[in-house]
C-alpha positions in Angstrom: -60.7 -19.3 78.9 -58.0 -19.1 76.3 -54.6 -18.1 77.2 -52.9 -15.2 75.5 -48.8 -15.5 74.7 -46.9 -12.7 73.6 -45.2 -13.1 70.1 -42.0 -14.8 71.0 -38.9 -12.0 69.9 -36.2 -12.7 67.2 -33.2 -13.7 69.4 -30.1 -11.1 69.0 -28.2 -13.7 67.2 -31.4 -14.2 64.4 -31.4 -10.2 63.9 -27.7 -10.2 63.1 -28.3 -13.0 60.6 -30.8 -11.2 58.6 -28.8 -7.9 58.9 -25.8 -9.9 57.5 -27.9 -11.2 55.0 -29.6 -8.0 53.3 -26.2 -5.9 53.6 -25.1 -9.0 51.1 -28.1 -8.6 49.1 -27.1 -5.0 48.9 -24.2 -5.6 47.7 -24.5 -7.8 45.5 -26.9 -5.8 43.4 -24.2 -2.8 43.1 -21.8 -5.6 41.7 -24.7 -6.6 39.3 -25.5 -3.2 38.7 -21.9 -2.1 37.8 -21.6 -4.7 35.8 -24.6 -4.0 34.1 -24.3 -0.5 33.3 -20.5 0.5 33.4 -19.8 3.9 33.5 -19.9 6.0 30.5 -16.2 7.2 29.0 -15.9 10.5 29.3 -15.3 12.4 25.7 -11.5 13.0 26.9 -10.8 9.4 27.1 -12.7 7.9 24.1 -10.2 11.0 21.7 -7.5 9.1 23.5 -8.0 5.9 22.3 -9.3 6.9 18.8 -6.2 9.1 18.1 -4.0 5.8 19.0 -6.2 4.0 16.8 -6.2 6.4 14.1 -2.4 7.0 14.3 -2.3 2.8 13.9 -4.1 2.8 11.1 -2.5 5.8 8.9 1.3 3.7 9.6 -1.5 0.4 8.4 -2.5 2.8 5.4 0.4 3.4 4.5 1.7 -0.2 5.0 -0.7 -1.1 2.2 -0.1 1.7 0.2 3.4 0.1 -0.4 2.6 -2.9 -0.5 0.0 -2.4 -3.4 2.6 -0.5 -5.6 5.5 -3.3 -4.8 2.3 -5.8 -5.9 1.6 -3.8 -9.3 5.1 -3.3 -10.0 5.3 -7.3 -9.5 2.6 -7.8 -11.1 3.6 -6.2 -14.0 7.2 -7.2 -14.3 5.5 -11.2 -14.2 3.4 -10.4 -17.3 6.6 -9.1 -19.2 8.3 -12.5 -18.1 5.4 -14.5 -19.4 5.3 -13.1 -22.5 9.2 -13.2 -22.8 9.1 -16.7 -21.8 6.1 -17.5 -24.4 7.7 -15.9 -27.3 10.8 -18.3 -26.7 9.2 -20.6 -26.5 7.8 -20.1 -29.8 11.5 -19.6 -31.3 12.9 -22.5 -29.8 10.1 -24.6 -31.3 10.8 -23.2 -34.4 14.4 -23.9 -34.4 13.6 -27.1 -33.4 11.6 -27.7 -36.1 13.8 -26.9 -38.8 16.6 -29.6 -37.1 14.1 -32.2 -37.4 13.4 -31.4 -40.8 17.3 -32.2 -41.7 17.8 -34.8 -39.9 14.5 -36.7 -41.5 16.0 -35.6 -44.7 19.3 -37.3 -43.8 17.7 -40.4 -43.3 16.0 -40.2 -46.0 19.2 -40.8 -48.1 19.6 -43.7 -46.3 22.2 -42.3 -44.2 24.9 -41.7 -46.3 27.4 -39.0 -45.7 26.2 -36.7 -48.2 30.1 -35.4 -49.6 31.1 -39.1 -49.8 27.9 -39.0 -52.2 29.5 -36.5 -54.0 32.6 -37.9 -54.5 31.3 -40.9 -56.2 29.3 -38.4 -58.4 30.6 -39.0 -62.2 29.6 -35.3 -62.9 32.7 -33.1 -61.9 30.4 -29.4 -62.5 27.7 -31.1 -60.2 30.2 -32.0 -57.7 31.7 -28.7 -57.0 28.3 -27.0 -56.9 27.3 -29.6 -54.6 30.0 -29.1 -52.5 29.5 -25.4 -51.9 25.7 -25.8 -51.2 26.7 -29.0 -49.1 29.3 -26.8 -46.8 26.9 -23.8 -46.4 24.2 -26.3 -45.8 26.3 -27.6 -42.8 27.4 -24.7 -41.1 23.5 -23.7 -41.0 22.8 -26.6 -39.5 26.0 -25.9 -37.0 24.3 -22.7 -36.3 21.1 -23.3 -35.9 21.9 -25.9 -33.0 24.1 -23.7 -31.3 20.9 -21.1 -31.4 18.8 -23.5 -30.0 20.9 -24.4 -27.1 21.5 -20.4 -26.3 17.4 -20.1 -26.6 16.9 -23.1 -24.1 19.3 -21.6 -22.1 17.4 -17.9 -22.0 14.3 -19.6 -21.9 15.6 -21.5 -18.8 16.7 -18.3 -17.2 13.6 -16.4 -17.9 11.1 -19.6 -16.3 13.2 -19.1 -13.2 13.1 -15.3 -12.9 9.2 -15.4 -13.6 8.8 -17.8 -10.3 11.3 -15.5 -8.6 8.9 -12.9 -9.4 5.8 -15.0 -8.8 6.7 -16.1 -5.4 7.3 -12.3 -4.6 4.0 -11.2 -6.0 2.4 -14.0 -3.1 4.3 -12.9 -0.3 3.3 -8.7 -1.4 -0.4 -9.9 -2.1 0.0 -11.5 1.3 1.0 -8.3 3.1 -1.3 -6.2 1.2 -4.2 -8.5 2.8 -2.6 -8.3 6.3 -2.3 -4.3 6.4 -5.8 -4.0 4.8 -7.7 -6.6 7.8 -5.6 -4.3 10.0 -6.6 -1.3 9.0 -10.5 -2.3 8.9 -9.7 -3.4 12.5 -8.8 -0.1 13.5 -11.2 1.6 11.7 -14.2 -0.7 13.3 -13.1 0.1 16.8 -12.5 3.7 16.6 -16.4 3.9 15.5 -17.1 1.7 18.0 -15.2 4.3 20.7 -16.9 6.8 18.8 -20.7 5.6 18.5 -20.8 6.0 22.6 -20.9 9.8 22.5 -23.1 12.6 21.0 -22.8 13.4 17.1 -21.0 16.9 17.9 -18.5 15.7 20.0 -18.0 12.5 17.7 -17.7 15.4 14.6 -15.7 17.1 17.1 -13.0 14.7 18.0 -12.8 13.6 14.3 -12.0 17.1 12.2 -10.4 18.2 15.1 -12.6 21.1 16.3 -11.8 20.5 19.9 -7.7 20.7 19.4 -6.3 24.2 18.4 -2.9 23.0 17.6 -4.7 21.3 14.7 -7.7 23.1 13.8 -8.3 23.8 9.8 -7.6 27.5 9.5 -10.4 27.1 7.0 -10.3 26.9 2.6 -7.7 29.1 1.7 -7.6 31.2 -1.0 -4.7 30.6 -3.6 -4.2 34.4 -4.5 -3.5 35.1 -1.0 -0.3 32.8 -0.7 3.2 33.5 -1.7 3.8 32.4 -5.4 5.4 29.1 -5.8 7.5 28.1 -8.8 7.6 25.2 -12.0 6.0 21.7 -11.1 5.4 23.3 -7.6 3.1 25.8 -8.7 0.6 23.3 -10.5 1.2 20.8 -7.5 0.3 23.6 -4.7 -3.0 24.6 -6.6 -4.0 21.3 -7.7 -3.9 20.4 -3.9 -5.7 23.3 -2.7 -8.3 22.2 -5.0 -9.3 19.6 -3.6 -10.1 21.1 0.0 -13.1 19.8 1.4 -12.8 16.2 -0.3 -12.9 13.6 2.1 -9.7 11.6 3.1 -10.3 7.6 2.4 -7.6 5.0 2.8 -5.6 4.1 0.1 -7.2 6.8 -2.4 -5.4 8.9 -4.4 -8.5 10.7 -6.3 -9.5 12.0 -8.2 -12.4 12.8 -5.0 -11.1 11.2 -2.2 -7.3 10.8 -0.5 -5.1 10.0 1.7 -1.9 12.0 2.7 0.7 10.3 0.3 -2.4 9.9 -2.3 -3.4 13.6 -1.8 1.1 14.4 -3.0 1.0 11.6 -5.6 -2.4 13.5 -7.2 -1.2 17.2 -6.7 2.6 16.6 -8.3 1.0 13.9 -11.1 -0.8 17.0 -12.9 2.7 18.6 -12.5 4.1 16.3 -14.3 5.7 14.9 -11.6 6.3 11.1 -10.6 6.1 10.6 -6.6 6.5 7.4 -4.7 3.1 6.2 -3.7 3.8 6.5 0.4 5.0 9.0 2.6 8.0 6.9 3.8 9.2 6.9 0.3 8.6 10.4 -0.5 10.6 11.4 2.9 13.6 10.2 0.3 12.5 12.1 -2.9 13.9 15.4 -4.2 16.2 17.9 -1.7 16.3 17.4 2.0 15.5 21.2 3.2 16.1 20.0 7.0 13.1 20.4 9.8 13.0 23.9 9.9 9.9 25.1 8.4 11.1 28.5 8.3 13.2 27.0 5.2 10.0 25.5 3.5 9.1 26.9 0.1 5.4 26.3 -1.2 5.2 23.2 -2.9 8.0 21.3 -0.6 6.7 18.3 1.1 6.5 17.8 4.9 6.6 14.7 6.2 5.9 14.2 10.3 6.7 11.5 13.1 9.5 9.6 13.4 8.1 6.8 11.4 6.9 9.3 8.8 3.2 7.8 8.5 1.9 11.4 7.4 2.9 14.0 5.2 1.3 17.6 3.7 2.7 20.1 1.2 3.5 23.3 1.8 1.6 26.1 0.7 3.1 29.7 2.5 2.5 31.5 5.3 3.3 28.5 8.1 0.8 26.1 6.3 0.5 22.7 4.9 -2.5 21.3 2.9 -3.3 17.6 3.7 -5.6 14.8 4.1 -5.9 13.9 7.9 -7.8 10.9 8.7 -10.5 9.0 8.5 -13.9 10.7 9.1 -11.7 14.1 8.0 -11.4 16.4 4.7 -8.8 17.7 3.0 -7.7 20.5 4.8 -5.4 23.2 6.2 -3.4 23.5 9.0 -0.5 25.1 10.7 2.6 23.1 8.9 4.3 22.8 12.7 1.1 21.5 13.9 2.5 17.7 14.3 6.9 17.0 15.0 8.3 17.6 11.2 10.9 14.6 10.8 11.8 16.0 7.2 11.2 18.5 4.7 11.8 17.7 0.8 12.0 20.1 -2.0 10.9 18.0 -5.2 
């Protein structure tokens, strides 16, 4: 007859190994897990991070912007040389020329000292006639050399100022590619921040719905601002025109803008010449202080301490001006942001 045994029991010691061993297992998954599927930023922190990013790339922007206009200006000023340095070449040749031409005519005669030629001329009329035509004939000549060692000279001084210039032009094309990879850098990550949340909090944090201190007190009428006078007038509507038209990175319009591009547009149908970014035109014109209460419509505001935005003035404790990327041209109250300087053009 068979013999029954119990099942033998897991010894205490076995229990506490397999206990051991699934509270690892446990926790290992949550690692995985967490790793996996980090947690979700919250809307708060992604604004964060693409204001900083934003904020980088306007003083980026605005990098370029004078970089460009040094590179045009360069590039400009090099063509002038060139040509300069083309059309003396052209005259020195020609001087040239015309001393070769003598001095093969010289030896031509064999050499001879053309006034002892004349002296042993046995014509005495021919001689004197000669001798006039010989001596005007030789201070040409004198002056003609001396021309064409001041031209080599000029010309010599224009080739070097042309590499100056060159040179210049590479290091400004340089920077101009530096601040534009840098800017697209910024501009990738702050979508990147920005594709994690929903479409109306993305819209949200871009044109600044969600911050009162910089909401867009929506289009504003012209007729219901104090008048502005001269070039300011023009500039002020001109600027208020183009509310609505989105801001874009180096642009200054005729549909899209940036801050200094949305001033250089407005005060251009004004008639008026502005530096190409906000840095320079926190220089232009009359310094009216940071006071907005002194601000006339028209004046331009400039704000930060590194002046990497500006907006105009347009009455009533407002400023018209082109945000930021994934913004429009817009209004907003002119204290909005800290005013380093106020300029009357």
């Amino acid at each position: 007859m068979a013999t029954h045994r119990r099942p033998k029991q897991p010894s205490r010691a076995r229990v506490y190994v397999f206990t051991g061993a699934a509270a690892t297992a446990v926790a290992l998954t949550a690692q995985v897990s967490a790793h996996a599927a980090p947690a979700q930023p919250s809307k708060d922190e992604v604004k964060a991070q693409v204001d900083k990013l934003l904020e980088e790339q306007e003083q980026a922007a605005e990098k370029y912007n004078g970089a460009k206009e040094r590179a045009d200006q360069l590039h400009k000023q090099a063509e002038q040389l060139q040509d300069q340095v083309a059309r003396g070449q052209a005259q020195l040749t020609e001087l040239a020329t015309g001393l070769a031409a003598v001095a093969a005519d010289e030896y031509r005669q064999g050499g001879v000292d053309p006034s002892m030629q004349l002296m042993l001329s046995t014509d005495p009329d021919r001689y004197l006639a000669e001798a006039s035509r010989f001596e005007q004939a030789a201070n040409t000549q004198a002056d003609t050399l001396k021309s064409l060692k001041d031209q080599q000279r000029r010309l010599d001084q224009q080739k070097q100022e042309a590499a100056s210039v060159l040179a210049e032009l590479d290091r400004s094309t340089q920077t101009l590619n530096d601040a534009k990879t840098d800017v697209q850098h910024k501009l990738q990550e702050s979508q990147k921040l920005l594709g994690q949340l929903s479409v109306a909090d993305r819209n949200a944090i871009l044109r600044g719905t969600d911050d009162t201190a910089s909401r867009s007190s929506g289009r504003i009428d012209p007729s219901t601002l104090p008048a502005a006078g001269g070039s300011a007038a023009t500039a002020v509507k001109t600027a208020l025109d183009q509310q609505g038209d989105p801001y874009k990175w180096a642009a200054s319009g005729p549909d899209t803008f940036d801050c200094s591009g949305l001033m250089v547009f407005a005060y251009a149908k004004a008639g008026v010449s502005l530096p190409r970014t906000s840095q320079e035109q926190a220089t232009v014109g009359t310094n009216v202080g940071t006071d907005i209460a002194n601000a006339q419509p028209g004046d331009l505001v400039i704000y930060h301490n590194d002046r990497r935005h500006v907006g105009m003035y347009i009455g009533n404790g407002l400023v018209v001006h082109a945000p930021r990327a994934g913004d429009v041209v817009k209004t907003m109250k002119a204290d909005a942001m800290p005013i380093s300087t106020i300029r009357r053009v």
